[in-house]
KESEGU-204487 format. One line per field, with one value per residue: residue in one letter; z, y, x of N, C-alpha, C, O in turn; residue number from 1. Coordinates in pm, 1 decimal. Layout:
// residues N
aa: (a:...)
n_zz: (Z:...)
n_yy: (Y:...)
n_xx: (X:...)
ca_zz: (Z:...)
ca_yy: (Y:...)
ca_xx: (X:...)
c_zz: (Z:...)
c_yy: (Y:...)
c_xx: (X:...)
o_zz: (Z:...)
o_yy: (Y:...)
o_xx: (X:...)
i: (NUM:...)
***
This chain:
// residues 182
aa: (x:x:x:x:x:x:x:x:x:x:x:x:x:x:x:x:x:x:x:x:x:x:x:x:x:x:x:x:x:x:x:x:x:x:x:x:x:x:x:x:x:x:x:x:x:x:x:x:x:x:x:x:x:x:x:x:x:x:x:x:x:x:x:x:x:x:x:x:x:x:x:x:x:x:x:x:x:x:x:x:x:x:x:x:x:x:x:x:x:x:x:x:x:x:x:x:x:x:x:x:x:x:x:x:x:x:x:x:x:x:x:x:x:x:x:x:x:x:x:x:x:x:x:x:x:x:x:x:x:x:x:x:x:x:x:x:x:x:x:x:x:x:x:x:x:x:x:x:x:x:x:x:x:x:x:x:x:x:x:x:x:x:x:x:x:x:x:x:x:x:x:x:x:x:x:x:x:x:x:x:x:x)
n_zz: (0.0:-85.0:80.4:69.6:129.3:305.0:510.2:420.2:450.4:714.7:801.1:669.7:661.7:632.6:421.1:394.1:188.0:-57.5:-255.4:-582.5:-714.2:-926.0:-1103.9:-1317.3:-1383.2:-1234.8:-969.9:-692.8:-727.7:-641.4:-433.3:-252.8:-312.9:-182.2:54.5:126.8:128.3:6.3:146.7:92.8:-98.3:-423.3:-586.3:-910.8:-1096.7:-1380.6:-1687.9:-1911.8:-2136.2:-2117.8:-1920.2:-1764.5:-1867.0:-1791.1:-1556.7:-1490.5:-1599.7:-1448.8:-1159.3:-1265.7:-1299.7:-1056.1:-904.6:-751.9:-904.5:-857.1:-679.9:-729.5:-893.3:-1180.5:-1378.1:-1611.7:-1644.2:-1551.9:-1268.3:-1159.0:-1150.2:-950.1:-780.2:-942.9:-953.3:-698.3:-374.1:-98.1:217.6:252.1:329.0:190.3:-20.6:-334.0:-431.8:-716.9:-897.1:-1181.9:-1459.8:-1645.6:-1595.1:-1822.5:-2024.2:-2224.3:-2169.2:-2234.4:-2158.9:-1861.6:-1519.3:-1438.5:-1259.8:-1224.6:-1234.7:-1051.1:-837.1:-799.5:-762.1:-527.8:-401.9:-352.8:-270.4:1.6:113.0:91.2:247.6:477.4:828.1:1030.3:809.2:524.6:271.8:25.7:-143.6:-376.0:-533.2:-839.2:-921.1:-1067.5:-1369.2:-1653.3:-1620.7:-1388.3:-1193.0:-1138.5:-1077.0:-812.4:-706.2:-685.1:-543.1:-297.2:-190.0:-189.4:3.4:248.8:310.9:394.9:670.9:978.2:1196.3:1062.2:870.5:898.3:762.5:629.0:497.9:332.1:272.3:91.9:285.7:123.5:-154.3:-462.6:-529.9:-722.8:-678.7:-612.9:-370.5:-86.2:4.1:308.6:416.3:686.2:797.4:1022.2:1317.5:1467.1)
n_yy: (-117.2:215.1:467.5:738.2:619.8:487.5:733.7:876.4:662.5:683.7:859.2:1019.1:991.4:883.4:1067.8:1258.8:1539.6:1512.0:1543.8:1425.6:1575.1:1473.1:1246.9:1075.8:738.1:639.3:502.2:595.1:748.7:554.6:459.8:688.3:735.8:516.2:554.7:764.0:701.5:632.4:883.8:1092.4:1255.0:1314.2:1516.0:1457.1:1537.6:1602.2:1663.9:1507.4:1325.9:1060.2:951.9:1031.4:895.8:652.4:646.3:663.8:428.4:231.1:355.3:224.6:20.8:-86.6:30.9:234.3:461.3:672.5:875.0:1039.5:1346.7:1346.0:1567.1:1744.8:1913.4:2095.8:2105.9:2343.5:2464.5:2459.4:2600.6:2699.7:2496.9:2427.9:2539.8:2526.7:2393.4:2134.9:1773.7:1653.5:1667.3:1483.2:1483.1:1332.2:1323.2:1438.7:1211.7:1037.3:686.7:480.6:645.3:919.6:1039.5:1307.3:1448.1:1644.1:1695.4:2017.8:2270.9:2534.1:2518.5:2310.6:2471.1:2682.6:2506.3:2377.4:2608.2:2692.4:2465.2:2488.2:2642.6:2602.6:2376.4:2207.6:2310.6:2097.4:1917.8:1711.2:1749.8:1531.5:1457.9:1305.0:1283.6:1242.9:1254.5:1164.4:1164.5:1386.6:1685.3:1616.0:1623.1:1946.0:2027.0:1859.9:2012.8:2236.8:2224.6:2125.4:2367.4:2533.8:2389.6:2401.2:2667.3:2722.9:2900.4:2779.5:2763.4:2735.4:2573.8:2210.2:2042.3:1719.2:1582.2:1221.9:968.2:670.5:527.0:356.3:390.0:503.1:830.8:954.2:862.8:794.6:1016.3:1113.2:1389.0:1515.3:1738.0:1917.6:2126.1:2363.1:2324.9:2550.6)
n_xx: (84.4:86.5:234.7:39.7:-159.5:-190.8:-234.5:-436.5:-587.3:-622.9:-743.3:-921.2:-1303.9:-1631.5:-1862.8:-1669.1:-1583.4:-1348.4:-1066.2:-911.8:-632.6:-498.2:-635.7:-544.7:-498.6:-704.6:-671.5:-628.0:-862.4:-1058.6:-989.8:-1009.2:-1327.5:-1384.7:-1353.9:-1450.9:-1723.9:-2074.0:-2241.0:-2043.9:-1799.4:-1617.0:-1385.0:-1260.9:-1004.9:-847.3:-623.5:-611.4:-787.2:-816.6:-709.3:-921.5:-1110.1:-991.5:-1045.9:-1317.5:-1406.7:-1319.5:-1444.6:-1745.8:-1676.7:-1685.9:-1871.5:-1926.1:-1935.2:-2140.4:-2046.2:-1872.2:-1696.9:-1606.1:-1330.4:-1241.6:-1002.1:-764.6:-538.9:-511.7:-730.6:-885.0:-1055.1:-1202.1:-1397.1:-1435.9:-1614.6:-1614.3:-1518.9:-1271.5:-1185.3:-959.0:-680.8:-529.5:-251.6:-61.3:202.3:358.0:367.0:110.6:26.7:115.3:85.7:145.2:477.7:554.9:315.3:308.1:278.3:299.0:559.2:451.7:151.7:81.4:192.6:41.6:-212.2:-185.1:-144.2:-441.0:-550.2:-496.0:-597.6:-845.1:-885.7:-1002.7:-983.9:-733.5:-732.0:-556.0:-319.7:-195.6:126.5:245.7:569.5:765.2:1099.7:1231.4:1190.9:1181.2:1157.5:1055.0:1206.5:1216.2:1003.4:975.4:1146.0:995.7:781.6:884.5:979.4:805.1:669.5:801.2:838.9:585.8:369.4:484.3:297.8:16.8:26.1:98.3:420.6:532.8:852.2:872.9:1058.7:1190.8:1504.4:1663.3:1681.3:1753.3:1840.7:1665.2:1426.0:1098.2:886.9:742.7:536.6:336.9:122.4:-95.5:-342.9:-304.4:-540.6:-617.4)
ca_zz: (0.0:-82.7:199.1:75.9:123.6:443.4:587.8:369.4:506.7:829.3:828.7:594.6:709.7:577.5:416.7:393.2:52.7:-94.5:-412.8:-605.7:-792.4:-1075.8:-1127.9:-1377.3:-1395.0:-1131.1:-854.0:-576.8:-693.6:-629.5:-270.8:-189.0:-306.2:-56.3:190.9:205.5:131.9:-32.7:157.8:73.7:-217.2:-475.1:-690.2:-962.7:-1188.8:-1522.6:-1838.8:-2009.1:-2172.9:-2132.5:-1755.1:-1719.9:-1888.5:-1738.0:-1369.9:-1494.5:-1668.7:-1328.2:-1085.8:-1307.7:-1252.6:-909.9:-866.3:-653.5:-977.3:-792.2:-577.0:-792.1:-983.2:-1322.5:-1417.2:-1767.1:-1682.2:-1489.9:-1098.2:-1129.1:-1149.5:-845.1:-705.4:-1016.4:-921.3:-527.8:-294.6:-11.5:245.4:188.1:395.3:197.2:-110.1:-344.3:-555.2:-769.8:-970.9:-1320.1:-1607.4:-1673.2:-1596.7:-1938.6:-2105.7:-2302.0:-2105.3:-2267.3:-2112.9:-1712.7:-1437.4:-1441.9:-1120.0:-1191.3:-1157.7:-916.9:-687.2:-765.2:-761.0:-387.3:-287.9:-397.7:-162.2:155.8:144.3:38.6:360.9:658.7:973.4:1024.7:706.3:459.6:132.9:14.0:-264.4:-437.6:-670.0:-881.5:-974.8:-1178.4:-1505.3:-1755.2:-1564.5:-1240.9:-1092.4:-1156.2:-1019.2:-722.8:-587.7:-666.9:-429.0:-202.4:-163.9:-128.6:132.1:343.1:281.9:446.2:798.6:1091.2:1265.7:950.9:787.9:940.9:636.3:612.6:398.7:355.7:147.6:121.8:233.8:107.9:-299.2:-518.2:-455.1:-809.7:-643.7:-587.4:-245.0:-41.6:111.9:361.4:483.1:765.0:816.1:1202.8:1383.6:1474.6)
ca_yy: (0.0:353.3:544.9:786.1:572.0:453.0:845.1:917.8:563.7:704.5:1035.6:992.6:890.6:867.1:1151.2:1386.5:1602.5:1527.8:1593.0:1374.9:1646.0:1440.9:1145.9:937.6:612.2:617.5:440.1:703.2:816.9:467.5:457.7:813.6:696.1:399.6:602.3:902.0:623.4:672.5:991.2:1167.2:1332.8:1329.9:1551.9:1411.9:1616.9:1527.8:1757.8:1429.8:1289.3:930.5:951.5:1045.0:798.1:520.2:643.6:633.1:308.5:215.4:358.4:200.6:-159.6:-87.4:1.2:339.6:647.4:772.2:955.2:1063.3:1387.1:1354.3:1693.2:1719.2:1976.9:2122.0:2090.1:2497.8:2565.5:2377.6:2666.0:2745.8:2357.5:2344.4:2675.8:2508.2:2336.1:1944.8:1686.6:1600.2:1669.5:1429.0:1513.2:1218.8:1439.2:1329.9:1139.6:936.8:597.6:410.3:704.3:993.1:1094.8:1454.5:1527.8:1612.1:1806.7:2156.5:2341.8:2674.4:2464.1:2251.6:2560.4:2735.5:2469.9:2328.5:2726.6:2688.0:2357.8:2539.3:2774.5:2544.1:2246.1:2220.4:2310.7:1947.9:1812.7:1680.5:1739.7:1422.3:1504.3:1214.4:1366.2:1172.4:1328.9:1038.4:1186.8:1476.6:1767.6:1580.3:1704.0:2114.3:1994.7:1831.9:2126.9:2367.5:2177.9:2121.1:2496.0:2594.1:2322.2:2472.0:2801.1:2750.5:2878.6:2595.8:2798.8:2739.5:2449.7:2131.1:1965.6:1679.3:1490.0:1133.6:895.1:565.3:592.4:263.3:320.3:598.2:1032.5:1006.9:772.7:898.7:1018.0:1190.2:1518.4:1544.1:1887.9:1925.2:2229.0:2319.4:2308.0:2646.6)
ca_xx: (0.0:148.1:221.1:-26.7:-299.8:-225.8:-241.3:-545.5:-714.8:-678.4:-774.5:-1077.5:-1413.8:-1726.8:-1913.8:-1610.1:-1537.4:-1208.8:-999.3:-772.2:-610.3:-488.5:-688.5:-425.8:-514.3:-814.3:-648.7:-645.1:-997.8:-1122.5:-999.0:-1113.5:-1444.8:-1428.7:-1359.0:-1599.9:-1851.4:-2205.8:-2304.5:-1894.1:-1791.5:-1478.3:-1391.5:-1122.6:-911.2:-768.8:-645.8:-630.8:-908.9:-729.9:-714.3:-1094.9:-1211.5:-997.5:-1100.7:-1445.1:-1434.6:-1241.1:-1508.4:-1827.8:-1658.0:-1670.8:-1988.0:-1917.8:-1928.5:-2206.3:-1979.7:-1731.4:-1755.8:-1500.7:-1350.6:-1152.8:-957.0:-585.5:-541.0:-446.2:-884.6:-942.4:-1128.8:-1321.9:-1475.0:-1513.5:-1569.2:-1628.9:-1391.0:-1231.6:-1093.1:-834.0:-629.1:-461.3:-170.7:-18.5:264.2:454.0:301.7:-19.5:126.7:103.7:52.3:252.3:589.0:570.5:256.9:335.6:248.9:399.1:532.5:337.9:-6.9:107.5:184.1:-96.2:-314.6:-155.2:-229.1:-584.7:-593.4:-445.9:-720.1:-984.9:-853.7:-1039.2:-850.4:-702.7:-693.8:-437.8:-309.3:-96.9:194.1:393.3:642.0:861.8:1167.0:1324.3:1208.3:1217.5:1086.7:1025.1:1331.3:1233.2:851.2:1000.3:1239.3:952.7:689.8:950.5:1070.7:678.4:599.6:920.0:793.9:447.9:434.1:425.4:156.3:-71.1:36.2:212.4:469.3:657.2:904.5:906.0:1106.7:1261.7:1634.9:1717.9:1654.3:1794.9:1796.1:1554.4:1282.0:911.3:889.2:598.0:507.0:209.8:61.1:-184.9:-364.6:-337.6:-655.2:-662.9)
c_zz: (0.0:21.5:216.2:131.9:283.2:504.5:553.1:461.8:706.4:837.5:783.0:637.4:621.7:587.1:443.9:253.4:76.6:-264.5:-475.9:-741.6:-933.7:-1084.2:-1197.6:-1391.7:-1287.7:-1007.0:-724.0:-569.6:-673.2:-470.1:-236.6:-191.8:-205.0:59.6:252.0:148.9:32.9:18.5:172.0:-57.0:-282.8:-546.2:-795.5:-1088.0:-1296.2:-1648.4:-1951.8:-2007.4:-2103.0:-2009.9:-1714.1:-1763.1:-1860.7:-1599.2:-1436.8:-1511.8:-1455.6:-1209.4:-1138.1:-1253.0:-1085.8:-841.5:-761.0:-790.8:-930.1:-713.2:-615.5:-903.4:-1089.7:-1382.4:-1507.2:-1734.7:-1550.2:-1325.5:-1069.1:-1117.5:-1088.7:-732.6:-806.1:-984.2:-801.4:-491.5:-153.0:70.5:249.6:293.9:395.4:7.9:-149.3:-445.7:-588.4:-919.5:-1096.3:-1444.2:-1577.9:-1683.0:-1744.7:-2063.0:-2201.7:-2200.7:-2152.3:-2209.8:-1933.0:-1641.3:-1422.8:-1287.7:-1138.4:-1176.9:-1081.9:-787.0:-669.9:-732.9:-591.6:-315.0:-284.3:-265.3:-38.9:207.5:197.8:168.4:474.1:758.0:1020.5:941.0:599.9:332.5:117.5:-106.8:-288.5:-557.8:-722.0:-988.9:-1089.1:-1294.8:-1559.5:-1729.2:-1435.7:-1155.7:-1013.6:-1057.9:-860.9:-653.0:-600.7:-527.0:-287.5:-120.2:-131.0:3.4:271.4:366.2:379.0:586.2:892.4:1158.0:1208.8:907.4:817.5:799.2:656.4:520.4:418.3:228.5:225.5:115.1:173.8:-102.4:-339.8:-498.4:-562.4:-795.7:-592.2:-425.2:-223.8:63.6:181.0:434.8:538.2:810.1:951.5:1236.5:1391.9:1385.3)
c_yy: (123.4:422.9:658.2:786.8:528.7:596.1:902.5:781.9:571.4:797.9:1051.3:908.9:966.3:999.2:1296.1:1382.2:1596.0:1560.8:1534.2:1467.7:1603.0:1267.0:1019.2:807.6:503.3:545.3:524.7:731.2:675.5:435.3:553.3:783.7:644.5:429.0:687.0:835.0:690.7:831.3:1109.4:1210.0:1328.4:1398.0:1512.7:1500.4:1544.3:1607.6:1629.0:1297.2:1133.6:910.5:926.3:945.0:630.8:517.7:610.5:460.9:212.0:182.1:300.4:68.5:-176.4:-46.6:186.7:496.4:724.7:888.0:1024.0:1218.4:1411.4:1524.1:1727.3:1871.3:2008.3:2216.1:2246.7:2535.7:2449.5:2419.6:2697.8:2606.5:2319.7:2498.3:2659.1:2420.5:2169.9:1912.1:1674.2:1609.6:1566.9:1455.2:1419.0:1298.5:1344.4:1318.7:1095.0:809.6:550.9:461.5:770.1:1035.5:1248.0:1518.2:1508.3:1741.6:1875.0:2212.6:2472.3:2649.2:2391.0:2346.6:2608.0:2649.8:2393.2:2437.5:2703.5:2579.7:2415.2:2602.6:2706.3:2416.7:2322.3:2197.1:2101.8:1846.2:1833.2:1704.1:1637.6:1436.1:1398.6:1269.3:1233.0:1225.1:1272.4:1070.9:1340.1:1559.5:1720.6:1654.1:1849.8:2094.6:1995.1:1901.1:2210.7:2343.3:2207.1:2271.8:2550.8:2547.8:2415.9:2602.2:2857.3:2806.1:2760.8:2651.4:2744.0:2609.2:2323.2:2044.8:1882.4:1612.6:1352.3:1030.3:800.5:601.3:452.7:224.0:454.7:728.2:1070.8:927.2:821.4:910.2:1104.7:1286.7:1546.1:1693.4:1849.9:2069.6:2214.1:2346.5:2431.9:2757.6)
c_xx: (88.8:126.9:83.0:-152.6:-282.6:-229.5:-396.7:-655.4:-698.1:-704.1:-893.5:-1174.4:-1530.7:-1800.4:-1815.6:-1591.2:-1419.9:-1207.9:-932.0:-790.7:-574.0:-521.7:-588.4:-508.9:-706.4:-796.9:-695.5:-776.5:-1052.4:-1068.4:-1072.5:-1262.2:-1496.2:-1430.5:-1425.5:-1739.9:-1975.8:-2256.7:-2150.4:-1914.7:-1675.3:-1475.9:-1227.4:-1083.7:-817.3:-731.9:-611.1:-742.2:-948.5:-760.2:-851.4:-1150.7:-1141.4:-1034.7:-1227.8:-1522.8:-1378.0:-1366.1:-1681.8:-1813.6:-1653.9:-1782.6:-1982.8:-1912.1:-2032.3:-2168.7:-1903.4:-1758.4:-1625.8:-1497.6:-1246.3:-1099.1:-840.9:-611.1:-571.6:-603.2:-905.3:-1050.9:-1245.6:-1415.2:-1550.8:-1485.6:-1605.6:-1527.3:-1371.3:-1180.9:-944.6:-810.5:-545.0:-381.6:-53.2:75.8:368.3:339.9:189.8:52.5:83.7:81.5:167.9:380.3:597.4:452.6:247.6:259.2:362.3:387.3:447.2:214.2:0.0:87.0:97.2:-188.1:-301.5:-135.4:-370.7:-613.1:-569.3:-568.9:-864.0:-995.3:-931.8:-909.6:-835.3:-720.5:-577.2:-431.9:-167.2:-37.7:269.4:436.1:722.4:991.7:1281.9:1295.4:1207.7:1100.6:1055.3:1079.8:1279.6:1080.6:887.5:1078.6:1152.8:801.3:764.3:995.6:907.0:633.9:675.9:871.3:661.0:442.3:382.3:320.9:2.0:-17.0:149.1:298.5:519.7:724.4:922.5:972.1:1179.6:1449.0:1725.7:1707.8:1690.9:1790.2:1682.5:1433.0:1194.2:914.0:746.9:581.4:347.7:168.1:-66.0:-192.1:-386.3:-515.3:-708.8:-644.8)
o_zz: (92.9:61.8:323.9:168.6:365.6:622.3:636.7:517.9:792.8:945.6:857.5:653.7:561.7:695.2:491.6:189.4:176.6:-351.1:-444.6:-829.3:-1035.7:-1070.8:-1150.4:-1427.9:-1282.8:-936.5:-669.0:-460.7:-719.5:-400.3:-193.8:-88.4:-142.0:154.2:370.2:128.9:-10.2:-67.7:255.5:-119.0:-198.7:-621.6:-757.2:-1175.0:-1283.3:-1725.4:-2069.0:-1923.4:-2055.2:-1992.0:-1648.5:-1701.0:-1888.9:-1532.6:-1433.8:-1469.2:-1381.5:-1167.0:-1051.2:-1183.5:-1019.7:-724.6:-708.8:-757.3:-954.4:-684.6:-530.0:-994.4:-1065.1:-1417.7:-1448.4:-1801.6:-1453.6:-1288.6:-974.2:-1071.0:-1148.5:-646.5:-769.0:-998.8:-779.6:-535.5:-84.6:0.0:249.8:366.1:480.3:-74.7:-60.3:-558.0:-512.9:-1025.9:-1094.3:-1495.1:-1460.5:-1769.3:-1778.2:-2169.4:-2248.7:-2116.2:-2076.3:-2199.7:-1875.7:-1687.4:-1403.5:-1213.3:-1046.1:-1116.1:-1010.8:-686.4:-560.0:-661.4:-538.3:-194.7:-168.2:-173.1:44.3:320.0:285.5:186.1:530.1:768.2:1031.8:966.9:585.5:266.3:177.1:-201.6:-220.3:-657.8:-650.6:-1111.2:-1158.5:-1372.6:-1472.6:-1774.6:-1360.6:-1069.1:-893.5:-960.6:-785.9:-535.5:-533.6:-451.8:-196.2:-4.8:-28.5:92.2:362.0:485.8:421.1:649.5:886.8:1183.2:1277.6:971.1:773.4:730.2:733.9:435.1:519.5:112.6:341.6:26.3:182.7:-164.8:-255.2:-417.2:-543.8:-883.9:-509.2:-359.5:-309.1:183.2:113.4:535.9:479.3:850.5:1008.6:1150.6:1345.3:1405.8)
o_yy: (131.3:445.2:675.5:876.5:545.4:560.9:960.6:802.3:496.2:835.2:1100.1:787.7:1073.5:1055.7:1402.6:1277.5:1640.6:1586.6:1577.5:1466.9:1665.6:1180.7:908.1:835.7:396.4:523.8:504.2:743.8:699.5:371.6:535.3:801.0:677.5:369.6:700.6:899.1:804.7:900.8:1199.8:1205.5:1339.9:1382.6:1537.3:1516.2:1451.7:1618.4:1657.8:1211.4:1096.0:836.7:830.6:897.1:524.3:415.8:488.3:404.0:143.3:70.8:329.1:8.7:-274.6:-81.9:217.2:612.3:845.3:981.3:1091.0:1201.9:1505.5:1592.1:1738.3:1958.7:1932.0:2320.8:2279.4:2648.7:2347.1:2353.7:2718.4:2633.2:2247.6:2569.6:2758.9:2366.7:2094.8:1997.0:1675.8:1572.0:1523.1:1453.2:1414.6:1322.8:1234.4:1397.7:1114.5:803.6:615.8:402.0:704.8:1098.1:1312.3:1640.6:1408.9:1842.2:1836.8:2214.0:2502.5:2730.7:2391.5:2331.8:2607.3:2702.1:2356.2:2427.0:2696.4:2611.0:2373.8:2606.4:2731.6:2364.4:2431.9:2126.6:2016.1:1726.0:1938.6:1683.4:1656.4:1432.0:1390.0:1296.7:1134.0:1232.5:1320.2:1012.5:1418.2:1543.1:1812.1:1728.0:1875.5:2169.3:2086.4:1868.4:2308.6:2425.5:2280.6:2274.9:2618.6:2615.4:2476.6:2631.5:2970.3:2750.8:2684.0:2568.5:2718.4:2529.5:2328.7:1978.9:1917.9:1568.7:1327.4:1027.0:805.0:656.3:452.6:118.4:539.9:747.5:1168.9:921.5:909.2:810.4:1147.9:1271.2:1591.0:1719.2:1774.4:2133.3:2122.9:2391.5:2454.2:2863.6)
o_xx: (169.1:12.8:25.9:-228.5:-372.6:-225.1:-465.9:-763.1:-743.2:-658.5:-978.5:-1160.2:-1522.9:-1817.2:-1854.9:-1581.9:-1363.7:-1291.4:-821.2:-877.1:-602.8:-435.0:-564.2:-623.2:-767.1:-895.5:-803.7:-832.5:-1163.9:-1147.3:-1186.5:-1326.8:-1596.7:-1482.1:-1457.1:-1843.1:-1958.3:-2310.7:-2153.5:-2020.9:-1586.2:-1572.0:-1113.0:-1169.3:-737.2:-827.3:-586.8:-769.5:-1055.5:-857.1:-892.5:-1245.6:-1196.4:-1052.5:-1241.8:-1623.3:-1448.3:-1397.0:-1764.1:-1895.8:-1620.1:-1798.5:-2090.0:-1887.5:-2027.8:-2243.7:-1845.5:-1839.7:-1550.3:-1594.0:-1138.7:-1154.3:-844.1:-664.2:-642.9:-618.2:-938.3:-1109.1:-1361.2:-1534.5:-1648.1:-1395.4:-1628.0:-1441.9:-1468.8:-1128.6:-855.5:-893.7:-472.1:-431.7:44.0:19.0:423.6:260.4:158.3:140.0:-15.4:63.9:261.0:316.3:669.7:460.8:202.9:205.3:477.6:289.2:371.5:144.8:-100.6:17.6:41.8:-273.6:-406.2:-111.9:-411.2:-688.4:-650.0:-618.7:-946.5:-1105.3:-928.4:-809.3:-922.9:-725.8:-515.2:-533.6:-61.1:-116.1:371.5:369.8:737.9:979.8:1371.6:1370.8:1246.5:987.4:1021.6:1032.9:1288.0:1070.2:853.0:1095.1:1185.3:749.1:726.7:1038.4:899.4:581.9:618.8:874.0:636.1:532.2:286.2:233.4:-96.8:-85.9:263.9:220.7:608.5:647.2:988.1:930.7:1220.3:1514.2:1848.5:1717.7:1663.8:1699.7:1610.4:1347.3:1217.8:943.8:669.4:605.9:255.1:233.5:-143.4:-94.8:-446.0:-591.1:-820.5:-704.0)
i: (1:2:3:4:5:6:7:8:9:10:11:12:13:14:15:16:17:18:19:20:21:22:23:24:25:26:27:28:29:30:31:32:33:34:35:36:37:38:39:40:41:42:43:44:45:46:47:48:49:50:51:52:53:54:55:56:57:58:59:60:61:62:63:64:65:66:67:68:69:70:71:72:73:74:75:76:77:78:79:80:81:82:83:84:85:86:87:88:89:90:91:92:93:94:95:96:97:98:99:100:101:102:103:104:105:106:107:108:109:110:111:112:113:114:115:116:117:118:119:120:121:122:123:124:125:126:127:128:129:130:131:132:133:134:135:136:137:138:139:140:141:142:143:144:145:146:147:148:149:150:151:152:153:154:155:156:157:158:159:160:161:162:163:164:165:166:167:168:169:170:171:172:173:174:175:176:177:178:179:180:181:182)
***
């Protein structure tokens, strides 16, 4: 299980609004589903077509797209979508696995679109970031998250870094933010 998921499958309960900012492949949005249950909410993000319609195809075989609302377009208009506050953000950064390698997530919608979430988080919830800096543009992605998360203050926003120290310095690692309470 990706670390992600084990912080998200405890933090998430039933009938909370979340976000998986970039849908990909539909994995993530098919937990989130499972986890804010029948009376929860998802909203999933995708600027490729490809993505949306394998989460969909994804969350149909599963019996849960009731919950799910599919949104064809880039993490950075995350506010033009939701104006109310979330549980929990998910940001899954890089490529479309199986897809094109030239089309990635960029740091200028990344940042904006992981300000947009700060705002938009309920006091004590999470936004979950796996970067992967092992490819072509990852790198520039992954020092510009990194230099925002640092950036945030600790009064307002708890961060941390986590990664495996037992596998390469270009292997996918994960940043969690918790908005403080008060």
């Amino acid at each position: 299980m990706a670390i992600s998921h084990v912080w998200l499958s405890s933090h998430l309960r039933s009938g909370d609004h979340v976000v998986d900012a970039t849908c990909g492949n539909g994995n993530d949005t098919l937990l989130l589903a499972g986890l804010v249950g029948k009376n929860g909410r998802v909203w999933a993000f995708d600027i490729q077509e490809e993505a949306i319609r394998k989460t969909e195809l994804l969350l149909e075989n599963s019996g849960i797209s009731d919950r799910v609302r599919l949104i064809n377009s880039g993490h950075e208009k995350l506010s033009e979508h939701i104006s109310f506050p979330v549980s929990a953000f998910v940001f899954n950064l890089g490529y479309l696995p199986g897809g094109s390698r030239n089309i990635i997530t960029k740091p200028e919608t990344t940042l904006s679109a992981l300000s947009q979430a700060t705002e938009l988080l309920l006091p004590g919830g999470i936004i979950a970031v796996t970067l992967y800096p092992g490819h072509s543009g990852g790198d520039s992605e992954a020092s510009a998250v990194n230099e925002w998360a640092s950036s945030t203050s600790p009064q307002n926003i708890h961060a941390w870094r986590m990664h495996q120290t037992n596998v390469p310095g270009y292997a996918p690692y994960f940043i969690l933010l918790q908005k403080a309470l008060s």
